[in-house]
C-alpha positions in Angstrom: -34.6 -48.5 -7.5 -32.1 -46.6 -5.6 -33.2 -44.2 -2.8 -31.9 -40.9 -1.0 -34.5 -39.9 1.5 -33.6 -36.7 2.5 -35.6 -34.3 4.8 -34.6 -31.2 3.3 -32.7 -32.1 -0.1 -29.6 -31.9 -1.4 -28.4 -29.7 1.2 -24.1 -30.2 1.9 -21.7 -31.7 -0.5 -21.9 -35.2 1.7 -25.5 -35.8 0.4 -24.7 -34.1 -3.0 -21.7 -37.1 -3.4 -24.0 -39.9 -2.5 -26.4 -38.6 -5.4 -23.7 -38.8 -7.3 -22.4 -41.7 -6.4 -25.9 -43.4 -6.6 -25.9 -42.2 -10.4 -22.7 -43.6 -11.2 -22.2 -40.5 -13.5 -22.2 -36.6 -13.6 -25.3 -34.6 -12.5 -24.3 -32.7 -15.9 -25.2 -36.1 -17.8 -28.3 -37.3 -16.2 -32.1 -37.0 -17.1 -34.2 -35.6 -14.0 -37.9 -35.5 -13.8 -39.5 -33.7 -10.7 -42.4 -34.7 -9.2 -44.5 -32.0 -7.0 -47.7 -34.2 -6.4 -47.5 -34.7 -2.9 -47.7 -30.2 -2.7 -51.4 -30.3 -3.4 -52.2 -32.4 -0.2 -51.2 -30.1 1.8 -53.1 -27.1 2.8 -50.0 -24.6 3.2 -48.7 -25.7 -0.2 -50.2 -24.7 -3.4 -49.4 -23.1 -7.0 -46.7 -20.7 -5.8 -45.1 -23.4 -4.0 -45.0 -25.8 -6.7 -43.6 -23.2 -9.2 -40.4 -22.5 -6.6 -39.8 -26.5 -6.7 -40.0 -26.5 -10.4 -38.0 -24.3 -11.1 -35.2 -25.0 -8.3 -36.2 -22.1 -6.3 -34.6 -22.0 -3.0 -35.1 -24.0 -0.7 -37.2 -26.3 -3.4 -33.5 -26.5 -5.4 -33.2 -29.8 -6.6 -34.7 -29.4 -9.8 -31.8 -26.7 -10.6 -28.5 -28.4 -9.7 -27.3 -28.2 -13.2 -29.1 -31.8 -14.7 -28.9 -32.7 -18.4 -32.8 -32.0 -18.8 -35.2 -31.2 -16.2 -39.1 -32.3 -16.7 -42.1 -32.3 -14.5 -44.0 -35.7 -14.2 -47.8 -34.7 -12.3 -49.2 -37.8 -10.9 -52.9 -36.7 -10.7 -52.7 -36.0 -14.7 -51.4 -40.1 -15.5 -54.5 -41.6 -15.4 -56.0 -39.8 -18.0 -53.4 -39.8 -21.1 -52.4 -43.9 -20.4 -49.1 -45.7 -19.2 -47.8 -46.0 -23.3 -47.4 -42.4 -23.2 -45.6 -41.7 -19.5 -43.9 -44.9 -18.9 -41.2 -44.3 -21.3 -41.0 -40.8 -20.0 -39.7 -42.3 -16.2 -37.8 -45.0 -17.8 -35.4 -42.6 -19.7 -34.9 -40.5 -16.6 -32.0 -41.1 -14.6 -33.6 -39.7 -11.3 -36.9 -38.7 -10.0 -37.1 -35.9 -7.8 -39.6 -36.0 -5.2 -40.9 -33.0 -3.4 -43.3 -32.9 0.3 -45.9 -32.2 1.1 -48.5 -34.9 2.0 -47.1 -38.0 1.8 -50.7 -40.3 2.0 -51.7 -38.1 -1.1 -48.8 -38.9 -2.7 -48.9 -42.7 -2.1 -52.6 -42.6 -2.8 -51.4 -41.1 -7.0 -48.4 -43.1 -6.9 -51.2 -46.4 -7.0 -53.6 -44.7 -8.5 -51.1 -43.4 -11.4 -49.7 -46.6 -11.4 -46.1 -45.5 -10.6 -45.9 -48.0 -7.5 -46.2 -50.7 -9.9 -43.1 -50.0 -12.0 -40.6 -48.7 -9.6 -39.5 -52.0 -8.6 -38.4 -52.9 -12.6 -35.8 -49.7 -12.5 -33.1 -50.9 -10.6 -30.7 -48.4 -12.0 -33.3 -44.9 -11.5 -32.7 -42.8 -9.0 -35.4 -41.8 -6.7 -34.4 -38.3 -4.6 -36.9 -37.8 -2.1 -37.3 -34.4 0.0 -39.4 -34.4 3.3 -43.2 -36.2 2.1 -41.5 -37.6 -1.1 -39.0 -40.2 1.0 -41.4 -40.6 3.7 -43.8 -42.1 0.8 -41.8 -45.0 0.8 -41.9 -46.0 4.3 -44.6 -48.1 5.9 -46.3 -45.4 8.2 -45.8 -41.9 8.7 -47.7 -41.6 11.9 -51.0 -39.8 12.6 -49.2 -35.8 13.3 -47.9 -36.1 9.4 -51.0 -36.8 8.2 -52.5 -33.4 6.5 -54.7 -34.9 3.7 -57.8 -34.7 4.8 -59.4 -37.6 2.6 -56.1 -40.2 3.8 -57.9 -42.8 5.4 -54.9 -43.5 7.9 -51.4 -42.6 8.1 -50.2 -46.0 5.6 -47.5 -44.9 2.6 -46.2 -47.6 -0.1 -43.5 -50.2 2.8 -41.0 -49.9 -0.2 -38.7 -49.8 3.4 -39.5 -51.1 6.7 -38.7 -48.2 8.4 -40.6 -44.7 9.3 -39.1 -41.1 9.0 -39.6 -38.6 10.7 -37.9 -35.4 9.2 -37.2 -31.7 10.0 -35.8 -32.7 13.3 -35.0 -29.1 15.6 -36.2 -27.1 12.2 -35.9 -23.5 13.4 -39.5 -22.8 12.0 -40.6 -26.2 13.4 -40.8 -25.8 17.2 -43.5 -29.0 16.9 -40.5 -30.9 15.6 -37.9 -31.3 18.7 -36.2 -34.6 19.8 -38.6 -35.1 22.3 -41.5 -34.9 19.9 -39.9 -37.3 17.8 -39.3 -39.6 20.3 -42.9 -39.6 21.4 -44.3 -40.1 17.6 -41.4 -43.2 17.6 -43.1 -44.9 20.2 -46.0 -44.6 18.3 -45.1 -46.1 15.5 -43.5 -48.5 17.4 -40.9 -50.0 14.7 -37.6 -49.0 13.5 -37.9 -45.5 12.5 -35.2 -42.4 12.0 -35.6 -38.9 13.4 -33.3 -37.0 10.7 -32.8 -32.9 10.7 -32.4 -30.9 7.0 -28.3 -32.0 7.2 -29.2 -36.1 6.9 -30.2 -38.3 4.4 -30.8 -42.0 4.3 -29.2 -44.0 1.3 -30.8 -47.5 0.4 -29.4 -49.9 -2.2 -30.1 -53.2 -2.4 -31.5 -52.9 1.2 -28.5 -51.6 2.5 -29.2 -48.5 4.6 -26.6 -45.7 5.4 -26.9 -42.5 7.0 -25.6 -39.6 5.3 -25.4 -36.2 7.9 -23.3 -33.3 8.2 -26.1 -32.6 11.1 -27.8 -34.8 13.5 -29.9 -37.9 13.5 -31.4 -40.6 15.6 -32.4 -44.2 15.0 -35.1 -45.9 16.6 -35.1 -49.6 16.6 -38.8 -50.6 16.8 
């Protein structure tokens, strides 16, 4: 699987051409499915919240950038109606679109769904995440992220071996300044980024780059 973490979306045209160029094809031409799961771990997010995303309501606008088809894949509902039915559903999408929220919520339905299972056989899909949805794929998120309150520590899925920490200097943030994230780094104490609403991180075939029209900071662990 491809990623784009991103901590805000697809915010400048830098990050919108390395989606596209992750793709390998117009955004006009590819299947999207959205993914809101991670919204109802978090107890500021809810049903109004979930509607903005999607529908591609601003700031939640991925979902509306002009895609081929548009669904909505709800992790919490897989269980119940078995993999023959939504399996082929995430292997004709081109991308998934991942939204925030709680990211130990999501990684708990992305097992529980069984969606952590198959991601590693789509090499060619996609995955956009925004803010909880690409830190779901780090190791560890670190205890301040944590909102869930059932998460029985701060673990995610280690599909990368680094930690995000996103929303760096966000104007309605004041908890999320440089030197905050430089005290949760030391906490986590390995590599980890510290990446504002302007910056994505790009990994193919464990290759990392750093897309930003804003500012960023790695942490080496």
């Amino acid at each position: 699987m491809k990623l784009l973490l991103t901590s805000g979306g697809i915010t400048n045209e830098s990050i919108r051409e390395a989606l596209v160029g992750l793709l390998g094809k117009p955004i006009s031409e590819c299947r999207a499915l959205c993914i809101p799961t991670a919204q109802w771990g978090h107890p500021m997010l809810g049903p109004a919240t979930v509607r903005k995303f999607v529908i591609g309501e601003s700031p939640w606008h991925m979902s509306s950038m002009g895609w081929r088809s548009v669904g909505v894949l709800e992790l919490t509902a897989l269980p119940s109606i078995g993999e023959d039915r939504w399996v082929p559903w995430v292997r004709e999408a081109d991308v998934l679109l991942v939204d925030g929220g709680d990211a130990t919520y999501l990684s708990h339905w992305m097992r529980e769904s069984g969606l952590s299972e198959i991601i590693s056989s789509l090499p060619e899909t996609v995955w956009v995440g925004m803010s909880a949805g690409s830190m779901v794929m780090t190791p560890q998120i670190g205890e301040d992220f944590v909102s869930w309150l059932s998460a029985p520590d701060d673990r995610t899925l280690g599909v990368v071996d680094f930690s995000i920490f996103p929303h760096l200097d966000h104007e309605d943030m004041p908890e999320n300044t440089m030197a905050d994230a430089e005290s949760w780094a030391a906490d986590i104490g390995g590599p980890a980024y510290a990446i504002d609403d302007q910056t994505a991180i790009k990994v193919t075939d464990g290759t990392v780059e750093v897309i930003s029209e804003g500012h960023w900071k790695a942490f080496p662990g």
